[in-house]
N, C-alpha and C positions, 0 to 999 in steps of 0.2 A: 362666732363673730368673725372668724375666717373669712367668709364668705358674704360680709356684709359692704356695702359701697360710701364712700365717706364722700366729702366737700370739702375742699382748703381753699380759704379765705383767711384777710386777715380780720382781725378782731378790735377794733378803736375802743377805751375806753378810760375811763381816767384813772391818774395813774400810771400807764400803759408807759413804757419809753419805749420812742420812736424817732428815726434817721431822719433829718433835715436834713440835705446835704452832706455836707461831712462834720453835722454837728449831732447830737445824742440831746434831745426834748422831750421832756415827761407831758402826756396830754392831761388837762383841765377837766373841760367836759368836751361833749361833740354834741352841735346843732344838726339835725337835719332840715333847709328849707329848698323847695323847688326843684327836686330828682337831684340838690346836690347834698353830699356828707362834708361838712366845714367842722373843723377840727384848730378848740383852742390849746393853748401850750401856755404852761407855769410862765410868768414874770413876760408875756409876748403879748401887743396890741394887739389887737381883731383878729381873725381867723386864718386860718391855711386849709387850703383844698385836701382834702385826702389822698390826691394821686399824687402829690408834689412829697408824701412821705413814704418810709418804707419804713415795715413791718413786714415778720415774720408769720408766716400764713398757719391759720389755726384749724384743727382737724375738728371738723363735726359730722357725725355718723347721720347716714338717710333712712335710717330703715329701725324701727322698733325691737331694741335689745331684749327679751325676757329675763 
């Protein structure tokens, strides 16, 4: 596995707590419509865009581990 190539991205999902601002948001669920990812938040009216939050970007391997 040395030698294998990864992707870091982050990961949306509920549950998930994420940076608004300089506030700390637990995500709902996440809609995907029309190439955008909108993302609801606990106890918050309608959605927020994905880029307006920050997350810590999640390691996923490209290549088939045995």
């Amino acid at each position: 596995m040395a030698d294998a190539t990864y992707f870091h991205m982050p990961l949306f999902k509920p549950g998930t707590v994420v940076q608004l601002g300089n506030k700390q948001e637990t995500i709902s669920y996440v809609v995907i419509r029309r190439n955008l990812l909108l993302v609801h938040l606990v106890g918050r009216d309608g959605a927020v865009d994905s880029d307006m939050l920050t997350l810590a970007p999640s390691r996923f391997i490209l290549r088939r581990v045995v």
